[in-house]
DSSP file (Angstrom, degrees, kcal/mol; ACC not computed):
  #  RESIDUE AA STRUCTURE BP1 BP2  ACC     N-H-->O    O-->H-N    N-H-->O    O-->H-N    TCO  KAPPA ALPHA  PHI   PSI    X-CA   Y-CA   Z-CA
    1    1 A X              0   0    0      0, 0.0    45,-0.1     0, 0.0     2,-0.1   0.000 360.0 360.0 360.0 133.9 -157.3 -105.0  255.1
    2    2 A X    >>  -     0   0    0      1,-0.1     4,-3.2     4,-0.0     3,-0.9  -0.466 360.0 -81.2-101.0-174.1 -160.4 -104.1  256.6
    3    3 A X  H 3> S+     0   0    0      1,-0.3     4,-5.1     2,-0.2    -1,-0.1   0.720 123.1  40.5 -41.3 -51.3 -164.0 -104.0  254.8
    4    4 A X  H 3> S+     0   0    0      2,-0.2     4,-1.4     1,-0.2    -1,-0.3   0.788 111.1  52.4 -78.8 -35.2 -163.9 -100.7  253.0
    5    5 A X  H <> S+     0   0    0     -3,-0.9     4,-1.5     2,-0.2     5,-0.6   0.932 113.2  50.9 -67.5 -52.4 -160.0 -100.7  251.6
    6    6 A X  H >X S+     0   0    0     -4,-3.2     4,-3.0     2,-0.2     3,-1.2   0.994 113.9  47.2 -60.6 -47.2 -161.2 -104.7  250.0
    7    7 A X  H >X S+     0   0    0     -4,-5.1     3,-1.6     1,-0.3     4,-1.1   0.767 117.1  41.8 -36.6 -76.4 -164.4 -102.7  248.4
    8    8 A X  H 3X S+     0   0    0     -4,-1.4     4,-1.2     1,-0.3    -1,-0.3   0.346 112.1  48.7 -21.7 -45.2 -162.3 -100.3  247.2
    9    9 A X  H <X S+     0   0    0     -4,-1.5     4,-3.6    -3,-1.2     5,-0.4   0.634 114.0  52.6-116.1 -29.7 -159.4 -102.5  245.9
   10   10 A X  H <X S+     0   0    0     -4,-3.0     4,-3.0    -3,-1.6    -2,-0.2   0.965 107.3  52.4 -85.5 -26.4 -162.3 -104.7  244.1
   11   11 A X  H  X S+     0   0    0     -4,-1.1     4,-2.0    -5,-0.4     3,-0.2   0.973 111.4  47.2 -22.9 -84.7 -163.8 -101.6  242.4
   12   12 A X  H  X S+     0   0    0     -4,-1.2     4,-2.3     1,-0.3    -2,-0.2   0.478 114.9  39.2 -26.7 -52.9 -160.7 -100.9  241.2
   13   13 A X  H  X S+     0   0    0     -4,-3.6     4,-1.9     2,-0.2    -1,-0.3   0.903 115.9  55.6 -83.3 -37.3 -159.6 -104.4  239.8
   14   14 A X  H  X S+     0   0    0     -4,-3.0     4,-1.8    -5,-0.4    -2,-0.2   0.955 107.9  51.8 -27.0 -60.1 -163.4 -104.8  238.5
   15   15 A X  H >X S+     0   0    0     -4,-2.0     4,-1.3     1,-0.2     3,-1.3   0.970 113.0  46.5 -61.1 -60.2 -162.8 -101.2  236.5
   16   16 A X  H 3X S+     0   0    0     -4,-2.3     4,-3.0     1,-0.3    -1,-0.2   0.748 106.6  49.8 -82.7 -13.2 -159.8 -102.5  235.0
   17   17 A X  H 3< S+     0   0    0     -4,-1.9     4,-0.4     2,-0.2    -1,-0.3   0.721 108.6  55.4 -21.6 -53.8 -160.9 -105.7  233.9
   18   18 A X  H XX S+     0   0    0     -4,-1.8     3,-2.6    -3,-1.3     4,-1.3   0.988 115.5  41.9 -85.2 -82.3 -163.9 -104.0  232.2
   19   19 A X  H >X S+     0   0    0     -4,-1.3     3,-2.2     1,-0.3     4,-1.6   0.772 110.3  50.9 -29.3 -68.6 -161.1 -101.6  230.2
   20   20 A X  H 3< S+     0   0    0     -4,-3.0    -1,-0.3     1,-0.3    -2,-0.2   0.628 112.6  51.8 -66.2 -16.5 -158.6 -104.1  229.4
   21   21 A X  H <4 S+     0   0    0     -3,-2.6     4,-0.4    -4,-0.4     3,-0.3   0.833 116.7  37.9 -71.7 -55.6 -162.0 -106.0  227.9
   22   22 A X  H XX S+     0   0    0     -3,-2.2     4,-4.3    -4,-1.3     3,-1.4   0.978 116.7  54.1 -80.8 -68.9 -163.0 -102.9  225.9
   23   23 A X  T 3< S+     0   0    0     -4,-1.6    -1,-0.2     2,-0.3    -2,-0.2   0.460 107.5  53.2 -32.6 -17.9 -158.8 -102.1  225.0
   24   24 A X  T 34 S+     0   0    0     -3,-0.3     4,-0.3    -5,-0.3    -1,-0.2   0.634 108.0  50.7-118.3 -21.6 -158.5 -105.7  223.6
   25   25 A X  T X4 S+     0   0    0     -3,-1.4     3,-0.6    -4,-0.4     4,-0.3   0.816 105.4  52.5 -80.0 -47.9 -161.6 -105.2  221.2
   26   26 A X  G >X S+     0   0    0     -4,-4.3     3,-3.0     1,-0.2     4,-1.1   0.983 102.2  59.6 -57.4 -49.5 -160.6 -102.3  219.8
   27   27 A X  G 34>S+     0   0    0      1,-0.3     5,-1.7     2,-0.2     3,-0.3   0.860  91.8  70.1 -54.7 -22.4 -157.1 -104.0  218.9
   28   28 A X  G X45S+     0   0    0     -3,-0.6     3,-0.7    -4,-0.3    -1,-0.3   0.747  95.8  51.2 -54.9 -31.1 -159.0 -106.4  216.9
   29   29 A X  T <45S+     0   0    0     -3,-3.0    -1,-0.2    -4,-0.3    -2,-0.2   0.760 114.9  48.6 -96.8 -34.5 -159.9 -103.3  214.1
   30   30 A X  T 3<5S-     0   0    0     -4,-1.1    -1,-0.3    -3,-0.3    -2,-0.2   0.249 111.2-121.8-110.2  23.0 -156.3 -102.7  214.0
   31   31 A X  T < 5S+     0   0    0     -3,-0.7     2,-0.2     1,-0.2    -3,-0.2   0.613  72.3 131.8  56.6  41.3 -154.9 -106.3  213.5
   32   32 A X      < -     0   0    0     -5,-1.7     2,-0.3    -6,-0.2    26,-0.2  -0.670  44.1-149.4-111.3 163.4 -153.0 -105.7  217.0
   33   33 A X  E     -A   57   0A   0     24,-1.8    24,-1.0    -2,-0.2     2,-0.4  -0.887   5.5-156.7-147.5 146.8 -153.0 -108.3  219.8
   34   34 A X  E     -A   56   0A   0     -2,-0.3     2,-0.3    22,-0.2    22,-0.2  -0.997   3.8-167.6-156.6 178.2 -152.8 -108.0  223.6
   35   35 A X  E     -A   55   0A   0     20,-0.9    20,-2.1    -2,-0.4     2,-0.4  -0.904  22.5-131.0-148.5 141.2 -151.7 -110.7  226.4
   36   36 A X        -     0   0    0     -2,-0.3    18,-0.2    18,-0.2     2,-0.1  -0.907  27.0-166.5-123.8 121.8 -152.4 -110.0  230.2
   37   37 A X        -     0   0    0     -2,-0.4    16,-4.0    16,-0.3    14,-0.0  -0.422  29.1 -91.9 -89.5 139.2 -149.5 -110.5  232.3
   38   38 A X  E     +D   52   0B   0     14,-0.2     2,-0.3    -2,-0.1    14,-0.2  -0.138  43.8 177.0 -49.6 148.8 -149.0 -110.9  236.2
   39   39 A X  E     -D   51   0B   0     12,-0.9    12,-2.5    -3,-0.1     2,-0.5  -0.923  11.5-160.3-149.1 132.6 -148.3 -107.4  237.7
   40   40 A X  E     -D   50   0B   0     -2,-0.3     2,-0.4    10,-0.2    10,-0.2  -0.841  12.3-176.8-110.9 158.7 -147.9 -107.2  241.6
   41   41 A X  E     -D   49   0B   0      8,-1.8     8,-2.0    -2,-0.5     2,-0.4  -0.969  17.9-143.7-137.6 155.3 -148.4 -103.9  243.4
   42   42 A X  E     +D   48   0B   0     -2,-0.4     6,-0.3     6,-0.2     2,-0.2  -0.994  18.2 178.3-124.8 124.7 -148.1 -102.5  247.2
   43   43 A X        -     0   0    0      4,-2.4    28,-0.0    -2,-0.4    -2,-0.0  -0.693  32.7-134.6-119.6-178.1 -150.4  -99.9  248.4
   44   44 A X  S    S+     0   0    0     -2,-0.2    -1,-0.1     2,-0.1     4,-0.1   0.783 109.9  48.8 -93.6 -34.6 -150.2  -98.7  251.9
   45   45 A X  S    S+     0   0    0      1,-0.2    -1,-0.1     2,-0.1   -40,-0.1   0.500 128.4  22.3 -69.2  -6.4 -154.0  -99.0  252.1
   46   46 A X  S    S-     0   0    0      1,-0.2     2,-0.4   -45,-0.1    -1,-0.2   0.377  90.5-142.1-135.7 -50.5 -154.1 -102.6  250.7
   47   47 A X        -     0   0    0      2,-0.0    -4,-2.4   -46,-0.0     2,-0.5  -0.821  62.4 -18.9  90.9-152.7 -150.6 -104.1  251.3
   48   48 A X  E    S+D   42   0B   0     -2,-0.4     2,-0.3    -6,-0.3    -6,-0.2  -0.849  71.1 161.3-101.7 136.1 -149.7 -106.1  248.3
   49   49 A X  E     -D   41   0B   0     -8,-2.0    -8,-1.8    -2,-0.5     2,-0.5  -0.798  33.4-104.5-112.8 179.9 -151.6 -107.4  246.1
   50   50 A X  E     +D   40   0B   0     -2,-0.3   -10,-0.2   -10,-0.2     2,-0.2  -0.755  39.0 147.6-107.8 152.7 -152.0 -109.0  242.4
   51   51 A X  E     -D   39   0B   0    -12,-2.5   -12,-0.9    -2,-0.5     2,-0.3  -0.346  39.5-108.4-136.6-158.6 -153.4 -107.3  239.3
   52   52 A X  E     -D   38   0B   0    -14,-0.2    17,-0.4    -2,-0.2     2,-0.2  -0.933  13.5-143.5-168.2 153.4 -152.6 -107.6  236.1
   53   53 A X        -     0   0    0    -16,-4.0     2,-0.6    -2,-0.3   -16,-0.3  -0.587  24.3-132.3 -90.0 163.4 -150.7 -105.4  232.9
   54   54 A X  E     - B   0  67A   0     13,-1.6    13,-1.4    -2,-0.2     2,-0.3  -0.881  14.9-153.6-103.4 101.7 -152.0 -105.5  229.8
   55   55 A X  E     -AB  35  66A   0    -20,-2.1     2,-0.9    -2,-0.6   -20,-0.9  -0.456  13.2-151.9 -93.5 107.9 -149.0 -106.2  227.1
   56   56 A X  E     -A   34   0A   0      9,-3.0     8,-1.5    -2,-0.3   -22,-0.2  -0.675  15.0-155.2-113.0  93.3 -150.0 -104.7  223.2
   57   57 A X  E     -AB  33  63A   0    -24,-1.0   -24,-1.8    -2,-0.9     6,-0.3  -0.365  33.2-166.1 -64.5 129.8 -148.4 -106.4  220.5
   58   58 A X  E    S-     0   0A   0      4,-3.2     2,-0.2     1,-0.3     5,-0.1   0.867  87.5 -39.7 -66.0 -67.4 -147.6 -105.5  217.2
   59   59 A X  E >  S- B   0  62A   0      3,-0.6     3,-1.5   -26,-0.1     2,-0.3  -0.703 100.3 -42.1-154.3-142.1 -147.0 -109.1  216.4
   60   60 A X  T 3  S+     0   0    0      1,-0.3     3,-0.1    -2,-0.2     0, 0.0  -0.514 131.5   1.6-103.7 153.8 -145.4 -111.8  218.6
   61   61 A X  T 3  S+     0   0    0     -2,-0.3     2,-0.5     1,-0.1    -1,-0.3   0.568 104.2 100.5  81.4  -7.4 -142.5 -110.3  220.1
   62   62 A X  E <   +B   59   0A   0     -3,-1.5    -4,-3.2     2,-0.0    -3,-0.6  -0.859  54.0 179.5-128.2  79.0 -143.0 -107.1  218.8
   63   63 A X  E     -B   57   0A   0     -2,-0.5    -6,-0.2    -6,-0.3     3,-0.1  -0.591   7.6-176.2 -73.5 140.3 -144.7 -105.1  222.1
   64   64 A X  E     -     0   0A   0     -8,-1.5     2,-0.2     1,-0.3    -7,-0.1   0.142  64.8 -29.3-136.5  15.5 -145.4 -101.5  221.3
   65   65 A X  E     -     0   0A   0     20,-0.1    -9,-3.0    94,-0.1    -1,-0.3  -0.709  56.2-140.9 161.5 171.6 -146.6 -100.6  224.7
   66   66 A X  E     -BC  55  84A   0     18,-6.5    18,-1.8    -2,-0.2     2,-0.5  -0.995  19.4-123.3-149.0 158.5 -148.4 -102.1  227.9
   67   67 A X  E     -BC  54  83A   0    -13,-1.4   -13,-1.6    -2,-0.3     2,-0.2  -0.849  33.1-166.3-117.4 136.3 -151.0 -100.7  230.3
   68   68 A X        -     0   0    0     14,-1.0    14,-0.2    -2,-0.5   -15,-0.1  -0.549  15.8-121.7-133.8  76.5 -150.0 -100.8  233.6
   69   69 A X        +     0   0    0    -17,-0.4    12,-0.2    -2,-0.2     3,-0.1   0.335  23.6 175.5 -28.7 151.5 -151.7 -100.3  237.0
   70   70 A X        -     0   0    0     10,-2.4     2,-0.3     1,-0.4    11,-0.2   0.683  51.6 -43.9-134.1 -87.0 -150.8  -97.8  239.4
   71   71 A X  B     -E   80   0C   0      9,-2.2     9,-2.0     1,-0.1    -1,-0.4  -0.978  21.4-141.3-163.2 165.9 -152.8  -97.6  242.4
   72   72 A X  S    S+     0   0    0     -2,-0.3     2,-0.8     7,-0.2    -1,-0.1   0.576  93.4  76.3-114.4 -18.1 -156.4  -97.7  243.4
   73   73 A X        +     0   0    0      5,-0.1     2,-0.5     7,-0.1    -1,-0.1  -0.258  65.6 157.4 -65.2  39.2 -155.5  -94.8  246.1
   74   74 A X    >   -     0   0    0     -2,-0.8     3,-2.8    -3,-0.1     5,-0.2  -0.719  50.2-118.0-101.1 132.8 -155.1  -91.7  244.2
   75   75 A X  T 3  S+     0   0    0     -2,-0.5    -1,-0.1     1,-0.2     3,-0.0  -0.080 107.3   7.1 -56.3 141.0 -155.4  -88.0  245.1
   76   76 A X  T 3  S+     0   0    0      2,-0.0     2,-0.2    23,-0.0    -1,-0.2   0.415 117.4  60.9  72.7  -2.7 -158.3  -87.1  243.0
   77   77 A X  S <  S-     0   0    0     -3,-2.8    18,-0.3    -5,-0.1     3,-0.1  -0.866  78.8-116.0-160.6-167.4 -159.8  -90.4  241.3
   78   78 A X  S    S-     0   0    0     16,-3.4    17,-0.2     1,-0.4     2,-0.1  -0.371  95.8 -17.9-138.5  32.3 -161.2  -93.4  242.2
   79   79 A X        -     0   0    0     -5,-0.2    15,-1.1    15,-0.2    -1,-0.4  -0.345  58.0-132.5 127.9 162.5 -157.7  -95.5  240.4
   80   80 A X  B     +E   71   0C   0     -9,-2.0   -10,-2.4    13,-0.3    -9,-2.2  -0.993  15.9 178.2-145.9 131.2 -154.9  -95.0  238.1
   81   81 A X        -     0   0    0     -2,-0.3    11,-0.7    11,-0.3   -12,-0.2  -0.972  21.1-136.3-146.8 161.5 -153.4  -96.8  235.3
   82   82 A X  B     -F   91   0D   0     -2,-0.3   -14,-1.0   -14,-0.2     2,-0.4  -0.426   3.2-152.3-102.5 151.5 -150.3  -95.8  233.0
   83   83 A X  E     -C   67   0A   0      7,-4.0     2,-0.6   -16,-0.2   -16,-0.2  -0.969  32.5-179.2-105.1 111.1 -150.5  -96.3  229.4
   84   84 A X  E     +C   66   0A   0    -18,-1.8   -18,-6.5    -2,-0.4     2,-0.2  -0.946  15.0 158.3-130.2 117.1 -146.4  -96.9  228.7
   85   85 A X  B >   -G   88   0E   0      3,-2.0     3,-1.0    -2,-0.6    74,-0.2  -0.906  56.2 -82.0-147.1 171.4 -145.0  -97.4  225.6
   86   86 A X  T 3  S+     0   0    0      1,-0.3    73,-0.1    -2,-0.2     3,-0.1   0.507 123.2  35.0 -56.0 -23.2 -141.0  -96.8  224.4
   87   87 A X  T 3  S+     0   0    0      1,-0.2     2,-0.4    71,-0.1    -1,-0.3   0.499 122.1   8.8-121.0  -8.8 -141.4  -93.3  223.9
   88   88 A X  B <   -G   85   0E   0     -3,-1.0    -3,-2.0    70,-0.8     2,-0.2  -0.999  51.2-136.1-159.3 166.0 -143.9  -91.7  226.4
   89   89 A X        -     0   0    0     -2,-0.4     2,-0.3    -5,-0.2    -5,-0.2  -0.545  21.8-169.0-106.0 169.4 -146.0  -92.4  229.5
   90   90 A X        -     0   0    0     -7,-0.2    -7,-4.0    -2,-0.2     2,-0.4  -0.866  19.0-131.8-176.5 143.4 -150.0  -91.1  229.8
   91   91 A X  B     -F   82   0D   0     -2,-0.3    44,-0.4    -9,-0.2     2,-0.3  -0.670  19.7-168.3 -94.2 141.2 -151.8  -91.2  232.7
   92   92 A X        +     0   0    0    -11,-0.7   -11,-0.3    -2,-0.4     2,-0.2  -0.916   8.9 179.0-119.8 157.7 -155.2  -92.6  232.9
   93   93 A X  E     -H  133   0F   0     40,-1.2    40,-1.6    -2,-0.3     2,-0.3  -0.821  26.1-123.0-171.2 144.6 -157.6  -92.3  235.9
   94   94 A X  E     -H  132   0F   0    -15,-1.1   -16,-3.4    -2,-0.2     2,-0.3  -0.572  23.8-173.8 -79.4 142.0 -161.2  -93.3  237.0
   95   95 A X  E     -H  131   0F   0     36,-1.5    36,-2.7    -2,-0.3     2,-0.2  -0.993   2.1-176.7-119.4 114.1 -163.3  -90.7  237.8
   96   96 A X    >>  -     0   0    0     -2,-0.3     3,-2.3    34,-0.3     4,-1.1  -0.796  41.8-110.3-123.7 166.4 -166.9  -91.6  239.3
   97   97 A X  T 34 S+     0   0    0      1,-0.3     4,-0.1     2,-0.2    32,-0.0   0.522 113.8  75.0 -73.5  17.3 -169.9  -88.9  240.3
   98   98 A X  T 34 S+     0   0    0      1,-0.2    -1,-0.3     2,-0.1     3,-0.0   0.612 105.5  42.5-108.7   6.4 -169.2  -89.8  244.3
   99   99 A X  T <4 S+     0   0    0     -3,-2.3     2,-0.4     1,-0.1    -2,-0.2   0.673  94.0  79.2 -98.1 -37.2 -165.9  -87.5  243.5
  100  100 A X  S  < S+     0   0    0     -4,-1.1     2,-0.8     1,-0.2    -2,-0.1   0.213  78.6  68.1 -76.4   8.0 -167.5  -85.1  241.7
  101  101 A X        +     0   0    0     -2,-0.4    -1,-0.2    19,-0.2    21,-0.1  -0.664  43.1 146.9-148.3  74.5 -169.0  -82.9  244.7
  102  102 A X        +     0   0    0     19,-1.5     2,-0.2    -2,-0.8    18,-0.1  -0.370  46.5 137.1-102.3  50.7 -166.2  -81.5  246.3
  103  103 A X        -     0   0    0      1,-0.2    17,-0.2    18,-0.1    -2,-0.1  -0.581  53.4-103.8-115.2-169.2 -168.4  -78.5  247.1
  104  104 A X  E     -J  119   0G   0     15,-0.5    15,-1.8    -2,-0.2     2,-0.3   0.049  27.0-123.2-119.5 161.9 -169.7  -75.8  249.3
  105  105 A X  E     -J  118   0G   0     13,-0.2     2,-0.3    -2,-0.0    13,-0.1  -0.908  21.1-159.6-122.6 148.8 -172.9  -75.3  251.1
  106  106 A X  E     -J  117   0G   0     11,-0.6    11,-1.9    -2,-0.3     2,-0.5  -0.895  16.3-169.9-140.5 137.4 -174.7  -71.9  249.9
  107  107 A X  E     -J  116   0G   0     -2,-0.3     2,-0.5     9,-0.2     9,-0.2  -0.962  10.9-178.9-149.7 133.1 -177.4  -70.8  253.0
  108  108 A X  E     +J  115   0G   0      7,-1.2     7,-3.5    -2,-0.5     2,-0.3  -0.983  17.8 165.5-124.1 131.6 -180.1  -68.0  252.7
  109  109 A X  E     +J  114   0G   0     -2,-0.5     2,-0.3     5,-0.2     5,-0.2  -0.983  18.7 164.5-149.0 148.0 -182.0  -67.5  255.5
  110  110 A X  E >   -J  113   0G   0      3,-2.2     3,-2.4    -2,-0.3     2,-0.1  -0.887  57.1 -84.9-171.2 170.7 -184.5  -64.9  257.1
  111  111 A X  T 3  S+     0   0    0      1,-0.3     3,-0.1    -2,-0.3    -2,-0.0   0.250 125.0  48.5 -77.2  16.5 -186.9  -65.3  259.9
  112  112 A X  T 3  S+     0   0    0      1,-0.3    -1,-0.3    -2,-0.1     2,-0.2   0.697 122.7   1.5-108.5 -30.9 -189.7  -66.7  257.9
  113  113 A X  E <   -J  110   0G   0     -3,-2.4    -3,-2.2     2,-0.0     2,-0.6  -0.927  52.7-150.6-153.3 163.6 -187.7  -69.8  255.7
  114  114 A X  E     -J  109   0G   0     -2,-0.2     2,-0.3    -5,-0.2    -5,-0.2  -0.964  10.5-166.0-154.1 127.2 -184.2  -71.2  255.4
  115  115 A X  E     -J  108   0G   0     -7,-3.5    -7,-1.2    -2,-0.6     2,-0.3  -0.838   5.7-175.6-108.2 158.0 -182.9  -72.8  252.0
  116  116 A X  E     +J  107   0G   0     -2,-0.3     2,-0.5    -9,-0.2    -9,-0.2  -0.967   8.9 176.1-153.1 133.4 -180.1  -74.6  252.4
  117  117 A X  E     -J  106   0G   0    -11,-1.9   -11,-0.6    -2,-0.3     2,-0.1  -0.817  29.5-128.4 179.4 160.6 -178.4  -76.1  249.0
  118  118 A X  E     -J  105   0G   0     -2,-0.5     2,-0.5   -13,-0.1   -13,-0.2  -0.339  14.9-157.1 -87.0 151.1 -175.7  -77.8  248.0
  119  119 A X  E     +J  104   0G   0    -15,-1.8   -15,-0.5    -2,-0.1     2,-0.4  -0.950  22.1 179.0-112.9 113.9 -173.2  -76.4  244.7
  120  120 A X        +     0   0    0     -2,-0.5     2,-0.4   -17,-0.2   -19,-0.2  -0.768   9.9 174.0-100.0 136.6 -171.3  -79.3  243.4
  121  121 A X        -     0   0    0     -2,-0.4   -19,-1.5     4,-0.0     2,-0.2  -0.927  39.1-100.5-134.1-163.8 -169.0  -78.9  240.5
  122  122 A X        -     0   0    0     -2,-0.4   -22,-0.1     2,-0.1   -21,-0.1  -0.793  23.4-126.5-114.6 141.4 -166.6  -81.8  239.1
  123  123 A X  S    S+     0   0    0     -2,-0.2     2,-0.4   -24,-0.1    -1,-0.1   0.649 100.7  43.1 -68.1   3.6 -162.8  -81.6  240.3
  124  124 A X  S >  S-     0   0    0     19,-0.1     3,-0.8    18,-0.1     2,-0.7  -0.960  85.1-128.4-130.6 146.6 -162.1  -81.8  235.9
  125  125 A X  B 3  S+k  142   0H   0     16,-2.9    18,-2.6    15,-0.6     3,-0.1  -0.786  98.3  44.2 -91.6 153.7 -163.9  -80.1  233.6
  126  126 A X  T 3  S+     0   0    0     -2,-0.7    19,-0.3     1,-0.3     2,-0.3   0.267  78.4 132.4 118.6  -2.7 -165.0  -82.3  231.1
  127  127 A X    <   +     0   0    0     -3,-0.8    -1,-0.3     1,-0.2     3,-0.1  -0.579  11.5 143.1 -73.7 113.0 -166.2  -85.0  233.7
  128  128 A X        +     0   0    0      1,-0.8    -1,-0.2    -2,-0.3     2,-0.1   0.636  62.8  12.1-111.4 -72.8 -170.0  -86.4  232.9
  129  129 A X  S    S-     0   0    0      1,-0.1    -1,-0.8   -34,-0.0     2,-0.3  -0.399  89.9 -74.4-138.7 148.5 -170.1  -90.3  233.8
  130  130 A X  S    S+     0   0    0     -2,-0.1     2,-0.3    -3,-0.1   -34,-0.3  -0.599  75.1  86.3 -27.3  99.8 -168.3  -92.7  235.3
  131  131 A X  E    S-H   95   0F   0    -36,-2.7   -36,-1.5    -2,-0.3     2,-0.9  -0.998  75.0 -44.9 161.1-179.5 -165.2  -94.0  233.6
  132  132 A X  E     -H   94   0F   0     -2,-0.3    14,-2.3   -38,-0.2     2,-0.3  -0.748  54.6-168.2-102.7 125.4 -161.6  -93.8  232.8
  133  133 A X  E     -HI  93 145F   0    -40,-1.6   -40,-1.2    -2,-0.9     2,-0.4  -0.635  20.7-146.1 -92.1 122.9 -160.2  -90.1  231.8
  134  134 A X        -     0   0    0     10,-1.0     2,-0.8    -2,-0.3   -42,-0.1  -0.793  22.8-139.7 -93.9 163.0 -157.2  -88.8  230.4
  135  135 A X        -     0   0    0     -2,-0.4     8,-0.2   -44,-0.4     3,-0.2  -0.942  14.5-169.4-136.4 102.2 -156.4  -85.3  231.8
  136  136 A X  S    S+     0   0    0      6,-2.9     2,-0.4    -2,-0.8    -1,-0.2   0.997  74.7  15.4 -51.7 -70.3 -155.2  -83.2  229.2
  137  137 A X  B   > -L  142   0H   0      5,-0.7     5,-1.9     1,-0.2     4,-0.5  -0.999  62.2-166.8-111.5 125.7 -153.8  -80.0  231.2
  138  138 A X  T   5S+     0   0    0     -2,-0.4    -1,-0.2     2,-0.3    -2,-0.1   0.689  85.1  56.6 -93.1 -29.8 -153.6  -81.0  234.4
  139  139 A X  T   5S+     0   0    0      1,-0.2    -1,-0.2    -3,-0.1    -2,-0.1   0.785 116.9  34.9  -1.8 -54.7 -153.2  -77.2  235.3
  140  140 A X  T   5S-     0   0    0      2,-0.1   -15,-0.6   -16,-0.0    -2,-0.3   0.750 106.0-135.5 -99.6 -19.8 -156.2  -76.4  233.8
  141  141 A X  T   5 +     0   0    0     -4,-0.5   -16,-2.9     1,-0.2     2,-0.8   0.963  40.4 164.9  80.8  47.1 -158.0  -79.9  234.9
  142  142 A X  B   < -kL 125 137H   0     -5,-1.9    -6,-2.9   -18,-0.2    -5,-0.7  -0.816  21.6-149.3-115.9 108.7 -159.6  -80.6  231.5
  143  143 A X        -     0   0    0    -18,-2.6    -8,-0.1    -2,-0.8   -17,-0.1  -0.486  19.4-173.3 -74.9  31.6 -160.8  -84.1  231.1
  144  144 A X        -     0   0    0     -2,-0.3   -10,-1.0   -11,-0.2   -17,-0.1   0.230  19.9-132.0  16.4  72.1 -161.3  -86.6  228.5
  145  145 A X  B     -I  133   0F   0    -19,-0.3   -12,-0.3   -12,-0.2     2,-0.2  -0.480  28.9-117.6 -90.0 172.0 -162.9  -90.1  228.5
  146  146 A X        +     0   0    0    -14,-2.3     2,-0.3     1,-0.1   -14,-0.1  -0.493  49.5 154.9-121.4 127.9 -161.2  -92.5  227.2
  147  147 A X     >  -     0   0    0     -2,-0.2     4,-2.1    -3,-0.1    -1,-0.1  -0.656  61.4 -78.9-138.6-146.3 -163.2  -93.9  224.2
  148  148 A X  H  > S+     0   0    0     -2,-0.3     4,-1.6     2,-0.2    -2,-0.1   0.956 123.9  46.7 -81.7 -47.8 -161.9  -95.7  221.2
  149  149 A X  H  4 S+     0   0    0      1,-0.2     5,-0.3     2,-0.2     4,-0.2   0.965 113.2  51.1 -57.3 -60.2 -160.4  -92.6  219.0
  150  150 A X  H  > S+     0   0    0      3,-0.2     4,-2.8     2,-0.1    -2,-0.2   0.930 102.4  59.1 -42.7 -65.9 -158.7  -91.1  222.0
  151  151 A X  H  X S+     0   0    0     -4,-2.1     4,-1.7     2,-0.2     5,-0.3   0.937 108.3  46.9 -45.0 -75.5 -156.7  -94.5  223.1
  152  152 A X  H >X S+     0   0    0     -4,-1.6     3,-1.4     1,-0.2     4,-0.6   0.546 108.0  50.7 -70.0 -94.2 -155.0  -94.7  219.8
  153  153 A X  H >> S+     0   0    0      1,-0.3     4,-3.9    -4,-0.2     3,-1.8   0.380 116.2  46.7  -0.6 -77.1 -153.9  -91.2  219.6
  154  154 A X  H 3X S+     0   0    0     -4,-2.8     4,-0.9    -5,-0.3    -1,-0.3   0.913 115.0  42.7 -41.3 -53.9 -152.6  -91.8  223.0
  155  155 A X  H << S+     0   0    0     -4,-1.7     6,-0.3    -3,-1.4    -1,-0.2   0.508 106.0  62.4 -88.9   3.0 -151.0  -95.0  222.3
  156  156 A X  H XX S+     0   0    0     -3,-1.8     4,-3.4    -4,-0.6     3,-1.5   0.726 107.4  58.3 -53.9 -73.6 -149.7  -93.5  219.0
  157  157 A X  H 3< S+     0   0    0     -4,-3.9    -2,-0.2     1,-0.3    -3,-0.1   0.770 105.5  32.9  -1.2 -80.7 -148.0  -91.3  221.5
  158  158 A X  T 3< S+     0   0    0     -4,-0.9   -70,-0.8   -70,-0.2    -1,-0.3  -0.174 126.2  45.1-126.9  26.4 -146.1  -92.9  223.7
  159  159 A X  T <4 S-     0   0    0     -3,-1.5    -2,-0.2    -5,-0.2    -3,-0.1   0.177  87.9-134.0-110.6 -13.2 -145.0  -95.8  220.8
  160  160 A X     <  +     0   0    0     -4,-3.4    -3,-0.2     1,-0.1    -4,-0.1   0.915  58.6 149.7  78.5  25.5 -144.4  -93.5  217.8
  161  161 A X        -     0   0    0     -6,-0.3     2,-0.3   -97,-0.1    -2,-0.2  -0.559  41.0-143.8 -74.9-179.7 -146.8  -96.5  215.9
  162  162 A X              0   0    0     -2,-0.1     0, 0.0    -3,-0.1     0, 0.0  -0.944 360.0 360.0-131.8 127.5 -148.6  -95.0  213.2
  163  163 A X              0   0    0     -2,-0.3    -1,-0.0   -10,-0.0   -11,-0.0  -0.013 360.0 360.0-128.6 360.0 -152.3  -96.5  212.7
């Protein structure tokens, strides 16, 4: 793997470290537990490596969903990981501002001055900061970050718990 794939790859496991960190403090408020488990993945860009899922417990034995990297190579963010629980999937994905300026060059000129300036917009709307996003309508690209309120809703979701 050459220099730039290993940055990339270390982002990636950095960002989700930093989530599963955040994700394991919130369960605390909600007497819920979570355990992180080996998880290996193969990217083309990477080859295989090792991660890890995060496993969310009800109580012991009693899993009510687990977060589960994806890839750190995805059209359109800067990583992906699944939130998966018995009854539905939800996509997560980081979104940082060195994505956000997938734009156009705008040029006014006449023979005395020449402006030149850049138009950026974000490929979601709802995209400020750095961080990990849920993408409501992916049609419509309308973006979410992932804070404490949000997660359990999702993960209400796709386990049918009730909080």
């Amino acid at each position: 793997m050459d220099e730039k794939n290993k940055a990339i790859l270390d982002e990636y496991l950095i960002n989700i470290s930093i989530f599963y960190t955040t994700v394991t403090e919130w369960m605390k408020d909600k007497s819920l537990f979570c355990e992180e488990k080996d998880y290996n993945i193969n990217e083309k860009a990477s080859g295989d490596y090792v991660t890890k899922k995060l496993v969310i417990f009800r109580d012991t034995g009693n899993q009510i969903a687990e977060i589960c990297p994806v890839g750190a190579w995805v059209i359109g963010a800067n990583g992906r990981i699944d939130l998966i629980g018995d009854f539905d999937r939800q996509i997560l994905i980081y979104l940082k501002k060195d994505l956000k300026t997938k734009g156009s060059t705008a040029v006014s000129s006449d023979e005395e001055q020449c402006d030149v300036s850049e138009i950026s917009h974000s490929l979601y709307k709802g995209f400020g900061q750095d961080g990990w996003y849920w993408i409501e309508d992916k049609r419509l690209g309308k973006a979410h970050a992932v804070n404490k309120e949000l997660f359990f809703d999702l993960l209400a979701e796709v386990s049918d718990y009730e909080f």
